[in-house]
N, C-alpha and C positions, 0 to 999 in steps of 0.2 A: 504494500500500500504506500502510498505518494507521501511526500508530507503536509501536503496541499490537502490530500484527504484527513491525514492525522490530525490536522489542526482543526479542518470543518466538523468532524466528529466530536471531539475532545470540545466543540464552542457549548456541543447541545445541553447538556447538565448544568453546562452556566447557565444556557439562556431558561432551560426548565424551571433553574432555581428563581431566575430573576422574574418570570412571569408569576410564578406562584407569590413573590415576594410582592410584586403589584396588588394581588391581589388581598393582600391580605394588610397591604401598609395603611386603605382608610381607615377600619378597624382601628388600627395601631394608633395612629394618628387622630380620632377623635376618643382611643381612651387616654392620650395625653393629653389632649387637651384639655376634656372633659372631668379626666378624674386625677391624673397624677399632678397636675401642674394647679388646679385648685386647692389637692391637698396642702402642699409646700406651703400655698399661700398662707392657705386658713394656720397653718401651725408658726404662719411669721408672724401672723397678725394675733395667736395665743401668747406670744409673748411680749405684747404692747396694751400699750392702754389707748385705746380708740372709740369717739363716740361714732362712728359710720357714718359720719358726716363731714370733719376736718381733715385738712390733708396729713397733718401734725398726728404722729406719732409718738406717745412715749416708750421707752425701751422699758421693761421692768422685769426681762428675764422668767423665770419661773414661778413669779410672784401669783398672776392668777391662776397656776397648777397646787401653789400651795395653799392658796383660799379655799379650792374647789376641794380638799381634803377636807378641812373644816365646814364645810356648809351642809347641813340638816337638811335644807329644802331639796338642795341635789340628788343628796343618799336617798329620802325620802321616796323623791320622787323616782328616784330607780327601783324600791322597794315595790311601790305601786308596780311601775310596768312589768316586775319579777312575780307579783300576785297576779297581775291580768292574765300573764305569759302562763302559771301554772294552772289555771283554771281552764285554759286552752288549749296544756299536754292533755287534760285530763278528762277535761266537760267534752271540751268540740271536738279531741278526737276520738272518745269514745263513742260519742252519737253517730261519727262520720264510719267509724270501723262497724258501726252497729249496724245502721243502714246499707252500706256496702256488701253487708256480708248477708243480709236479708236480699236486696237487689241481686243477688247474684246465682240467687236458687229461681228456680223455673216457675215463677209467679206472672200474675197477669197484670199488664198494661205496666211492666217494669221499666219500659221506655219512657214512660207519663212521667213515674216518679224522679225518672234520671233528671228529667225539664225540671221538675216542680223543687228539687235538691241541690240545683244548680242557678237558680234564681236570689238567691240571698247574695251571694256572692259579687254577682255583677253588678248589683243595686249600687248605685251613688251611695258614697259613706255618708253624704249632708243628708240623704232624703231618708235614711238606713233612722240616721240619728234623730232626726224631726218626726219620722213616724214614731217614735220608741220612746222619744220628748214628751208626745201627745198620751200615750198610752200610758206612762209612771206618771203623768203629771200630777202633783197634789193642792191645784187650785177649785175652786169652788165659784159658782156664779148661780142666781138664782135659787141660793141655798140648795143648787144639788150640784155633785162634782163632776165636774168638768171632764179630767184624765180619764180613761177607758178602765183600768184596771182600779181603781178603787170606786169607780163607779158599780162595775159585775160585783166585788162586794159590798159596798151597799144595796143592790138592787135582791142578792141571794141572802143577806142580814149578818153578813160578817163582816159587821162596821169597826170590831176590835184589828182587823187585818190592815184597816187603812190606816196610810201612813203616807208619811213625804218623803216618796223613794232616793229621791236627787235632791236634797236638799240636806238631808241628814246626813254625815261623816260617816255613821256605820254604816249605811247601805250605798249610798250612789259610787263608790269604786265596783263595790261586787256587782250592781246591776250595770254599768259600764262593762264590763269584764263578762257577762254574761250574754248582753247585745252584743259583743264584740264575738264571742264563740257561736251565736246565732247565723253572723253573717259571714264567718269564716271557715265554717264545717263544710260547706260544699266545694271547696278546695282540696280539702282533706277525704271527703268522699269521693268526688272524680277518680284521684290518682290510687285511693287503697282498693276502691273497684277495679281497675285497670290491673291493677297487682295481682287482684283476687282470679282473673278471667287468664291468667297466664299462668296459673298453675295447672299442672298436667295434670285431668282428670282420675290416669289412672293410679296415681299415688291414691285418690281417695279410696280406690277399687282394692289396692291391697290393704290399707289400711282396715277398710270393712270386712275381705277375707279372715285378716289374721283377727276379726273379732274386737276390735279399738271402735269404742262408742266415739257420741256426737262429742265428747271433751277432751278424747283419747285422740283424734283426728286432728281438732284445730290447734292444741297444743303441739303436737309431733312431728303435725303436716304444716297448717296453714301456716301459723307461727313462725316456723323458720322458715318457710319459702320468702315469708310475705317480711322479713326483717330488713331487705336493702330498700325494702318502698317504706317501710314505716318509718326510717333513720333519717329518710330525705322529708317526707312527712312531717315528722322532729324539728327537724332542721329549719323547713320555713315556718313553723306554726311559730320558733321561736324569736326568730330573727321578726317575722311580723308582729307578732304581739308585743316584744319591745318598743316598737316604732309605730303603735296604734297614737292616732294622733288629733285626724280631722272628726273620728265617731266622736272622743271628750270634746270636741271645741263644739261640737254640733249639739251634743248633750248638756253641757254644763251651761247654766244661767251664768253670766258675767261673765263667760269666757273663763279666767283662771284662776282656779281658787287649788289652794294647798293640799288638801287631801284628795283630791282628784286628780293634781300635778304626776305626770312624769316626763324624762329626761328630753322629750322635744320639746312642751309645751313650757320646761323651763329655758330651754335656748331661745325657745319665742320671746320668753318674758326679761330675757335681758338683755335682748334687742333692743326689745318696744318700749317696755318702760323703766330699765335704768341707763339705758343706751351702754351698757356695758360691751361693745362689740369684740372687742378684747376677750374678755370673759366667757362671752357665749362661744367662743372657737375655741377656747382649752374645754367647757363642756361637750362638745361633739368631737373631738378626739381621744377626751374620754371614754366617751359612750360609743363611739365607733372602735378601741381599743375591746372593751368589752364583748362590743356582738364579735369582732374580730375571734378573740378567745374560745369566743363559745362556738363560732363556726369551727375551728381548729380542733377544739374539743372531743365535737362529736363527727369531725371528718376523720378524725382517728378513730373512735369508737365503728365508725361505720365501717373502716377497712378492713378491722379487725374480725367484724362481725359476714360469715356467710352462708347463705344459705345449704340448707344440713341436706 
């Protein structure tokens, strides 16, 4: 062979490489834009003191990393999104695993249910929140109550049940956190269905041969087949319900109050009203450090773990 050939030959793997490389540099290129080169920013501007308005910066190092150690309202407010987030390992996807696993036996009009399971989900968070506003509400007009749910009892005579869901400390996180599991289980149901329909039928067939009941099966069978969907399951139910944000703003009267507070709607609040902009960008590299963690966490737990 020539070396005129040698050379033409030997160009193709470059040119292979460099078209692939086209291909793949907008990608590249708008997650630098978009996400590495605003990091950098947001972690210049964690160490200045900035109302978001002047061009003036002051330097103050890791002064507001070491306040946000000290602040109650912060921890607090992670506390909350850490109670939403376990009401949501727990509540929504046990309902979503429940249902899933009923849809997935040979029942009628199980196509219906898929629609009607799948509807919560893609509801507007504002209109999620405003319907669910109207339903706890604990106002009163015409001396009869207004709100849906303490109206049904008053109307059935279990006037001791009524109360001021959203209004009260001890209940409006949990019923937050409950609306929130309402409208985020058909997420959780889609993909544990999809898990469920890829298991090979006839694992269940020897499971029944060798005599393994209805608990002997899902434990043995479904269980571990079904553990790389539920890890990823895990995974977003938690990273989402950290970052549940517009359903509280949508729910809560006045916007921001303390016991309802977590870790975004306190970045909002030190925006808006101490103009701490400095401040609120060591709290979102904190709280981004975190999900960080907990992604890492359970991406190890998940590699470890395979189906048996």
């Amino acid at each position: 062979m020539s070396k005129a050939a040698e050379s033409r030959f030997s160009f193709y793997p470059f040119k292979d490489q460099l078209v692939s490389f086209a291909f793949v540099l907008p990608a590249v290129a708008i997650f630098v834009v978009f996400y590495i080169y605003p990091f950098f920013e947001i972690f210049s501007l964690s160490l200045h003191e900035w109302n978001g308005i002047s061009l003036m910066r002051t330097f103050i190092g890791l002064q507001n990393f070491m306040n946000l150690m000290r602040d109650s309202l912060w921890w607090g407010s992670v506390g909350h999104a850490a109670y939403i987030t376990i009401l949501a390992l727990t509540l929504q996807n046990a309902l979503a695993f429940g249902l899933a696993l009923a849809c997935d036996q040979k029942i009628k009009f199980r196509n219906v249910y898929h629609i009607i399971f799948f509807i919560p989900p893609v509801l507007s968070e504002i209109v999620v929140g405003l319907i669910w506003t109207w339903i706890l509400y604990s106002g009163m007009q015409g001396g009869q109550h207004i709100g849906f749910l303490n109206y049904m009892f008053h109307a059935v005579g279990l006037d001791s049940w009524i109360h001021s869901w959203l209004s009260d400390p001890k209940t409006a996180l949990t019923c937050i956190a409950v609306v929130h599991c309402w409208k985020g289980f058909g997420w959780g149901f889609v993909m544990l269905l999809a898990g469920l329909q890829t298991i090979d039928k006839q694992l269940y067939e020897v499971a029944e041969i060798d005599g393994a009941g209805w608990w002997g099966t899902f434990w043995n069978v479904t269980i571990p087949m079904m553990m790389p969907v539920i890890l990823v399951v895990v995974i977003l139910t938690i990273l989402g319900s950290m970052q549940a944000f517009v359903l509280i703003l949508a729910m809560v009267s006045q916007g921001l109050v303390n016991h309802t507070d977590v870790p975004v709607t306190r970045i909002l609040s030190s925006m808006t009203e101490t103009n701490q902009f400095g401040y609120a960008c060591a709290q979102g590299i904190i709280f981004a450090l975190i999900l960080i963690t907990v992604s890492f966490g359970m991406k190890i737990i998940s590699s470890r773990v395979k189906p048996a």
